[in-house]
Structures are given as C-alpha cells and as structure tokens.
VMD Tcl script that draws the C-alpha trace (Angstrom):
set ca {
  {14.42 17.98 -18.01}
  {14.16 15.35 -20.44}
  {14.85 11.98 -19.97}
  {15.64 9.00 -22.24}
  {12.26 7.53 -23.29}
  {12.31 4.02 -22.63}
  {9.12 2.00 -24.79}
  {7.15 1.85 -21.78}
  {6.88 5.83 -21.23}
  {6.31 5.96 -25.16}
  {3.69 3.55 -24.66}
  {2.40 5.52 -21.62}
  {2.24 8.80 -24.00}
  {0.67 7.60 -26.67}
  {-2.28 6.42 -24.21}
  {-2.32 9.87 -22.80}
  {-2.66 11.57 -26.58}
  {-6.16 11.89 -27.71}
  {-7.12 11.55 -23.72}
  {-5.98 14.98 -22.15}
  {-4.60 17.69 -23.57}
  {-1.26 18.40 -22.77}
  {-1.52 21.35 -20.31}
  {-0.65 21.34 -16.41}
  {-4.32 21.25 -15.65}
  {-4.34 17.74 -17.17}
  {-2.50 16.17 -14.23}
  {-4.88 14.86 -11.97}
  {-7.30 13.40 -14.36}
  {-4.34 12.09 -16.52}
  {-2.67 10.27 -13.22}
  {-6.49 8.57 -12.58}
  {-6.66 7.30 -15.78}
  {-3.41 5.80 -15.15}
  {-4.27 4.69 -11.80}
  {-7.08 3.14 -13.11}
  {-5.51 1.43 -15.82}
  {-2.67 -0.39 -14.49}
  {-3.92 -0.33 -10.58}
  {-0.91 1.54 -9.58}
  {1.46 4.43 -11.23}
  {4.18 3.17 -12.39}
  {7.62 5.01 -12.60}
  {7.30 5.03 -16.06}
  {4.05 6.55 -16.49}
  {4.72 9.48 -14.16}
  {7.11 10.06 -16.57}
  {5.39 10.14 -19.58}
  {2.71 12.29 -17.75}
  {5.32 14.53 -16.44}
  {6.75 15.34 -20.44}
  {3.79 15.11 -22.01}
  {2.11 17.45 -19.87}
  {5.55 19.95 -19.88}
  {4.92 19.83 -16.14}
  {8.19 18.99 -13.47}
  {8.74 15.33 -12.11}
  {8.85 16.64 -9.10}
  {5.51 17.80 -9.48}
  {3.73 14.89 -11.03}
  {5.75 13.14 -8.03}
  {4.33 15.89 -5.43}
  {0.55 15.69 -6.45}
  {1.04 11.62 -6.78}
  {2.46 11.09 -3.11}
  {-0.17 13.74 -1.52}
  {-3.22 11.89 -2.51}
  {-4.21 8.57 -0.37}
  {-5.96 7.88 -3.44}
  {-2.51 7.26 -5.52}
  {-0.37 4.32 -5.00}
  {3.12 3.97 -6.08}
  {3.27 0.06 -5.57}
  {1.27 -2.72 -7.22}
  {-1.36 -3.34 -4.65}
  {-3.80 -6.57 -4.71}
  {-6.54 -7.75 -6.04}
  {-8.84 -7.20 -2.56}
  {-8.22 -4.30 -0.70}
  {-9.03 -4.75 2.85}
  {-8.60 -1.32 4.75}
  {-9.80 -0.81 9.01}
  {-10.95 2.11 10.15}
  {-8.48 3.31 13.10}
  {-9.98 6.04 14.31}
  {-11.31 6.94 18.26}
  {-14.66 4.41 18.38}
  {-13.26 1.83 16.15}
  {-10.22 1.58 18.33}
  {-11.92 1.46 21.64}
  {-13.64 -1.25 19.68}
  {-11.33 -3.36 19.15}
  {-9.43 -2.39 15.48}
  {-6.19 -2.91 16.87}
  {-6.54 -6.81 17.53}
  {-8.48 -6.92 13.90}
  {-5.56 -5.21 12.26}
  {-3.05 -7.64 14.44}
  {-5.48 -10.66 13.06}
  {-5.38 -9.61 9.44}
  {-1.76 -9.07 9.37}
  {-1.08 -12.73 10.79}
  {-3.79 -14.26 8.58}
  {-2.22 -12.34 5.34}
  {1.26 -12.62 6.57}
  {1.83 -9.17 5.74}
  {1.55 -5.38 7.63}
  {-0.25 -2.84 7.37}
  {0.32 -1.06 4.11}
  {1.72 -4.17 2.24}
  {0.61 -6.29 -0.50}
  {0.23 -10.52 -0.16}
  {2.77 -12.11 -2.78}
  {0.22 -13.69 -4.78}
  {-1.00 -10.21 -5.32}
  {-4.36 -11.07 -3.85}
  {-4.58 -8.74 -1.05}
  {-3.66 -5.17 -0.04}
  {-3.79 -4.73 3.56}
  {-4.20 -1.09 5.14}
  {-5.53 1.21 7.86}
  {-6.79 4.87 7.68}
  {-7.47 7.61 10.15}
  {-11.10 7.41 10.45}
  {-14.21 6.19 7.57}
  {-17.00 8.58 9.43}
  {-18.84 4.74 10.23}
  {-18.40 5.34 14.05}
  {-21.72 3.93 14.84}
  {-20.78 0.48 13.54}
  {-17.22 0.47 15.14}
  {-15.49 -1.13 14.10}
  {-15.30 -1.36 10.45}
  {-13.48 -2.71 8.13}
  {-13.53 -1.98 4.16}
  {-13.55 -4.14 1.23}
  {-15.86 -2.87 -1.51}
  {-18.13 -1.91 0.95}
  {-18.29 -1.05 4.66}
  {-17.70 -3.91 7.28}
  {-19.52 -2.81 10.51}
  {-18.73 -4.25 14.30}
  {-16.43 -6.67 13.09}
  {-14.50 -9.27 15.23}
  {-12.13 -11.37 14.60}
  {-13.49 -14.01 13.22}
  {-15.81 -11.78 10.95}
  {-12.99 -10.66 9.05}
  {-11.37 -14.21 9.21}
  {-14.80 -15.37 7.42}
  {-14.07 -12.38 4.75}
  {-10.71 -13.46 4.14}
  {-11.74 -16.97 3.73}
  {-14.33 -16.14 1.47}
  {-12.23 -14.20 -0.54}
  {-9.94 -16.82 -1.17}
  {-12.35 -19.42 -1.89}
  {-13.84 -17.29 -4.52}
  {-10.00 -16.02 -6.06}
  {-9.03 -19.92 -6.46}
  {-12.15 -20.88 -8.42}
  {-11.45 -24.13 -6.35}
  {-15.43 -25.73 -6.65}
  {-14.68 -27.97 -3.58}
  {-13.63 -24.69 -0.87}
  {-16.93 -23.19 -2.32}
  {-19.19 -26.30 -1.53}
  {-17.18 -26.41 1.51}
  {-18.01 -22.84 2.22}
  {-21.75 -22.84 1.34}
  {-22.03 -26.22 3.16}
  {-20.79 -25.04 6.07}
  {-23.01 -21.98 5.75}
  {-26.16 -23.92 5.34}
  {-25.16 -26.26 8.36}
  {-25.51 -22.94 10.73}
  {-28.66 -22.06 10.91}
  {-27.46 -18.68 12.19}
  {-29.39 -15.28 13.56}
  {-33.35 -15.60 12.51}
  {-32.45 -19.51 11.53}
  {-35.40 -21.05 12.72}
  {-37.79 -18.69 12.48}
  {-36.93 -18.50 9.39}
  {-37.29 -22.30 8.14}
  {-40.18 -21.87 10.59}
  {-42.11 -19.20 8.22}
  {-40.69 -21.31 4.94}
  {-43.25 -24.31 6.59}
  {-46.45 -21.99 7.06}
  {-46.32 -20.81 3.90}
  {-45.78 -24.70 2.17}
  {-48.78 -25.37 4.62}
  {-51.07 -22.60 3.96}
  {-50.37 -23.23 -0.17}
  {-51.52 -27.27 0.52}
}
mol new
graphics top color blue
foreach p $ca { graphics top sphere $p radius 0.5 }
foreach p [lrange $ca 0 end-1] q [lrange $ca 1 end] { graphics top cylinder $p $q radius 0.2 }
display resetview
C-alpha cells in the first residue's frame, strides 16, 4: 500500500538508494543503517524502507519491534542498562535500578528530557561473576549504589563541559587516596629516592 510521501520519507529513500538494493533481503541492514544514523527509527524511515524495499509495513514494523537492538523512541545520549538476571538480583540490581530511576527521574525503559540518558534493564549480560553489573559502553561489575551514583555524576560533569564540576570531580578524586593509595604514593617515593 502506498502512502503519501511526506519530504522526510523522500529524504529517507534517497539515503537508502545507492546503499541497499531494493529487495526484501535488504531489511535488516537497511533498518541498522538507519538506526545508526538518526539513533532511533523514525516513523518516517520505516516507511521509506518499507516502499523502497516493496516489502509490507507490517513487516518492516514486525522485524523492527522483535529486535532489542531497534528502538522506536529517541533514546539518550548515555545508555545505562542493569543486568537483571538470577546473581545480579540476589546482588542487589533491584535497589541499583530503584537508585538510577530516582537519580534520573525516569523508569526503566525511558529517556531523561535533556536527552542525556536512556535508562533500561535486560534479562541477563552472561557477567554473573561480577554481579551485579551495570552497562554503559562497557561492563560495570559489583556495583552499589553509590558506584553508579559516581557514573552518573561523571557523566554529567563531562556532558556540561562545565570546567569547574570537572576540577571539582578530579579534586575530589585526588583527595581520596582510595584502594592501593598509599602504597602507591609509597612506591612513587622509592623510585624519586633511588633516581637521587
């Protein structure tokens, strides 16, 4: 069925010419290009996928909705996702989910209003020995609450560009000498001695 192209599913097509050719076989690659490119599908390009490809709506909406990897939504800059599964609960992910959703003021599978955070939990990540975890880029092992407060934080301080929260944050981070601390300054001084 063909729909009434508005100039953003033109647009959407004419970034999808040259790309993929326009056969069914082209949908998944053609949707993570899109995915890729705006962070997101839009309405829009699903459409332009679905005619350009001569493939259904309700199949580029089918294969879009049964991958986690998809999102419908605009989703933040920082996705922060925790683990959920058997260790990481026993572990504690429940009150780090609770945290997270206070500290972003938003739930589970929602998106801060300043677009700088997508919050969300899965199933399980397969990280069982470091339960819990938590995800951002990377994996988060045997996190507490304030371990993923100090990710937040840091986060933010680095989003704003604001020079005085970094100082504030590296200051603070030098002031705490932290696991290994002194040994560590300790070793820094036997090697200035042994060099004298």
């Amino acid at each position: 069925m063909k729909t009434a192209d508005t100039p953003q599913v033109e647009g959407w097509k004419k970034r999808l010419v040259g790309r993929f050719d326009s056969r069914p076989e082209s949908l998944i690659p053609a949707l993570q290009y899109i995915q890729e490119s705006a962070g997101y599908l839009p309405r829009e390009a699903m459409t332009a996928v679905a005619e350009y490809l001569r493939v259904p709506h309700s199949k580029v909406f089918g294969v879009a909705s049964f991958y986690s990897l998809f999102h419908m939504k605009p989703r933040g800059r920082h996705q922060i996702t925790v683990c959920r599964g058997t260790a990481c609960h026993v572990r504690g992910s429940a009150r780090l989910l609770t945290d997270l959703e206070k500290m972003l003021g938003i739930q589970s599978g929602g998106t801060t209003a300043d677009m700088l955070f997508s919050l969300e939990s899965v199933a399980c990540f397969g990280s069982c020995a470091l339960a819990p975890v938590v995800v951002k880029d990377k994996v988060y092992g045997r996190q507490t609450s304030a371990s993923v407060k100090n990710l937040v934080e840091t986060i933010r301080a680095s989003s704003t560009g604001g020079a005085a929260a970094k100082a504030r944050s590296q200051g603070e981070r030098r002031s705490r000498p932290g696991k290994g601390g002194k040994k560590a300054a300790s070793y820094r001084r036997a090697l200035t001695a042994a060099r004298t």
